[in-house]
TIZALO-14015 format. One line per field, with one value per residue (C-alpha): x, y, z; residue number from 1. Coordinates in steps of 0.001 Angstrom, whole numbers, padded with zeros to 6 digits. Layout:
residues N
X	(X; ...)
Y	(Y; ...)
Z	(Z; ...)
resi	(NUM; ...)
This chain:
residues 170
X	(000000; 002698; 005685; 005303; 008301; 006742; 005071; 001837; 000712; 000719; -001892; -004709; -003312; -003703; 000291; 003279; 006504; 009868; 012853; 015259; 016144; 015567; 018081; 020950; 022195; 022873; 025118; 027194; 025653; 023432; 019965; 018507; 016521; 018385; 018445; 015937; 013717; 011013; 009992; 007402; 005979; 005955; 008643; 012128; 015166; 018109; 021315; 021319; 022907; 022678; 024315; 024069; 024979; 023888; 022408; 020109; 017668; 014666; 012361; 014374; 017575; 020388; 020065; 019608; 019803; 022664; 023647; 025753; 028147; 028552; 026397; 029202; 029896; 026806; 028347; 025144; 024153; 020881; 018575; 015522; 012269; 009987; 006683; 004522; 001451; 000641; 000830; -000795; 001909; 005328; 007825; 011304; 013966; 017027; 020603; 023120; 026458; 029210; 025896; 023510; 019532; 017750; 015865; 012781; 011141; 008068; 006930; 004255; 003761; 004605; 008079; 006667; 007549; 004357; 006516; 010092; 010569; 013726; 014154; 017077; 017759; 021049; 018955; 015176; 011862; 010903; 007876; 005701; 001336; -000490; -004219; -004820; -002531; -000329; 003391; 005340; 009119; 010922; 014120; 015500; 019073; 021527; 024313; 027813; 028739; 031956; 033887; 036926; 034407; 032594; 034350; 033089; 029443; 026669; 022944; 021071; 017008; 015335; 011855; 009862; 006304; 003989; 000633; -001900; -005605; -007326; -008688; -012211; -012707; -011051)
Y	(000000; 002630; 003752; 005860; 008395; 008979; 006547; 008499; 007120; 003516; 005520; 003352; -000056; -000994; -000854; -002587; -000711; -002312; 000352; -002139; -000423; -003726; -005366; -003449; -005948; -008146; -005428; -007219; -010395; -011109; -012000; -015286; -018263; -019493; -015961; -013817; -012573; -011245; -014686; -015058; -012168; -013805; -011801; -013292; -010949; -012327; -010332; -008190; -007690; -005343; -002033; -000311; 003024; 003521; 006824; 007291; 009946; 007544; 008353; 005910; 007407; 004434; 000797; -000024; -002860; -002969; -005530; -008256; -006938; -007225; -010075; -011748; -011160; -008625; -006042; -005021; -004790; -006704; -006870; -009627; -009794; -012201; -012383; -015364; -013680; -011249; -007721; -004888; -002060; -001456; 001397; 002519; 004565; 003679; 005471; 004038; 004765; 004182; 002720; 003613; 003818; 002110; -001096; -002385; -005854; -007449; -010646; -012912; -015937; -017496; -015628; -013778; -010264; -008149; -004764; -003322; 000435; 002815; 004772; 007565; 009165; 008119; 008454; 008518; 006872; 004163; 001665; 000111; 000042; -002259; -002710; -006179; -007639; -009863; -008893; -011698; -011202; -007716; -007673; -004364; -003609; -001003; -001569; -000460; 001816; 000650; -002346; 000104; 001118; -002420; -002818; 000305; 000392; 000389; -000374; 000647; 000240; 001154; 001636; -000569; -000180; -002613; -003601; -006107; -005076; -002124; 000233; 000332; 003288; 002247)
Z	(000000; 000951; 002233; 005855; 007037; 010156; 013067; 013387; 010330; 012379; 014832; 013207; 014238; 018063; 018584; 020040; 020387; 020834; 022212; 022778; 026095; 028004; 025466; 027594; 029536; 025850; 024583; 021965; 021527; 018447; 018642; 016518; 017397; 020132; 022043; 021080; 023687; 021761; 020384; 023117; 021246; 018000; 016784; 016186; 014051; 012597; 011936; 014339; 017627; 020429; 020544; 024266; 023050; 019173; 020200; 016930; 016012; 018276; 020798; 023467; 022036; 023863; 022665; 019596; 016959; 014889; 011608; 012319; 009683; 005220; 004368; 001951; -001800; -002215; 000310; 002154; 005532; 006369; 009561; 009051; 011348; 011410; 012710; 013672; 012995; 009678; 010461; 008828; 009451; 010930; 011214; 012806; 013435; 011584; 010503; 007976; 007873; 004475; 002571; 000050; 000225; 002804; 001295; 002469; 001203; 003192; 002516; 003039; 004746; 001280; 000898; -001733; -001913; -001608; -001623; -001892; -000576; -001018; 001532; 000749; 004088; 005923; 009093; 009704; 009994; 007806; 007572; 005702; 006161; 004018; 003043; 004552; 007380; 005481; 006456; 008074; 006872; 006706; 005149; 005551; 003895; 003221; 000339; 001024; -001215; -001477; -000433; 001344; 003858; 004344; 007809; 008875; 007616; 009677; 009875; 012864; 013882; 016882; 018486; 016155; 016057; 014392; 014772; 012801; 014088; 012957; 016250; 016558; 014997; 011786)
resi	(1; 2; 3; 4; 5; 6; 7; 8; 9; 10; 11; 12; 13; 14; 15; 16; 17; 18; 19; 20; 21; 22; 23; 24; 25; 26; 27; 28; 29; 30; 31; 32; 33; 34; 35; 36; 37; 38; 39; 40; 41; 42; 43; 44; 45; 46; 47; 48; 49; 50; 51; 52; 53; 54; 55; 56; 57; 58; 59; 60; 61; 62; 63; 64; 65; 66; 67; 68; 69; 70; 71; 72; 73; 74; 75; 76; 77; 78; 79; 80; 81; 82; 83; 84; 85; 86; 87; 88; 89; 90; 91; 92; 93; 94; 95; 96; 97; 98; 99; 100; 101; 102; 103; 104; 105; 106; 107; 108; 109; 110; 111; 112; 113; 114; 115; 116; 117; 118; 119; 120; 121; 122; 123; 124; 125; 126; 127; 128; 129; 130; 131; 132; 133; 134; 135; 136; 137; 138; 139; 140; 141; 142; 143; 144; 145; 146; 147; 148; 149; 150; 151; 152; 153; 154; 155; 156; 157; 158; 159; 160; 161; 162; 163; 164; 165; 166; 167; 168; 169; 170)
C-alpha cells in the first residue's frame, strides 16, 4: 500500500513498540533463534545484535539494533524480522552509515515479496502500512557503497512499532 516516514501514520493499528532499552544488559551479543527474547511475542530478528549506546535519532535514544556486519559477496548490511502472525503495518527509526539507500522488502507468509521500498535518508523513519494484514518477513538492507568502507558500515534500527488489528474506529 505505501511507504510511511513517520510513526503516526501507524496511529490506526492498536500498537506494540519495541525500544530495545531492556536489550541493555545483551550489549554485543546477536539476537537469533536461540536468544531472542522477543519470540514469546511472535517476533524473532536475525542479523542483528545489540548495541548499548547507538544513540540514533529515536524516541528511546540508547540501545539499539545494529547488523551483524557485510552479508558476503553482495556487500550489504541486512537486519531480518519475522513475525509469527501477519501484520498490517510497521515502522522505525534507523541510521546508515558508508551505505547507500535504505531497502525495504516485506513478505508474506509465502516468501513472496508483496513490496520493496527505497528509503534515501542516511537516518530517519521508515515503515511500511499495508491494506490487509499480510506482512510476516521484513528484510530491511543497506548496500555499502563501497567495499573500502565495508568494515566500517553500519545499519542501525530502533523503536519498532507494528501492529496487525485495525482500532475500533477504523
Amino acid at each position: 500500500m505505501s511507504a510511511i516516514l513517520t510513526p503516526d501514520l501507524l496511529g490506526r493499528f492498536v500498537i506494540t513498540t519495541l525500544t530495545f532499552e531492556d536489550l541493555a544488559s545483551l550489549d554485543g551479543q546477536e539476537l537469533g533463534v536461540a536468544n531472542d527474547p522477543y519470540a514469546c511475542i511472535g517476533l524473532t530478528f536475525s542479523n542483528a545484535v545489540v548495541e548499548k549506546d547507538a544513540k540514533i535519532y529515536s524516541s528511546s535514544r540508547g540501545v539499539a539494533l545494529k547488523s551483524k556486519g557485510s552479508t558476503g559477496r553482495l556487500y550489504q548490511e541486512e537486519i531480518n524480522l519475522h513475525f509469527a502472525k501477519p501484520h498490517g503495518g510497521f515502522g522505525f527509526f534507523f541510521r546508515t552509515s558508508h551505505s547507500g539507500p535504505l531497502i525495504i522488502g516485506v513478505f508474506d507468509a509465502h516468501e513472496t515479496l508483496v513490496e520493496e521500498d527505497v528509503f534515501h535518508e542516511g537516518e530517519g523513519y521508515a515503515g511500511v502500512i499495508r491494506a490487509r494484514a499480510e506482512i510476516e518477513i521484513v528484510r530491511i538492507t543497506a548496500k555499502i557503497e563501497r567495499p573500502d568502507v565495508a568494515e566500517r558500515a553500519a545499519l542501525y534500527i530502533d523503536d519498532l512499532t507494528f501492529g496487525s488489528e485495525m482500532k475500533a474506529k477504523y
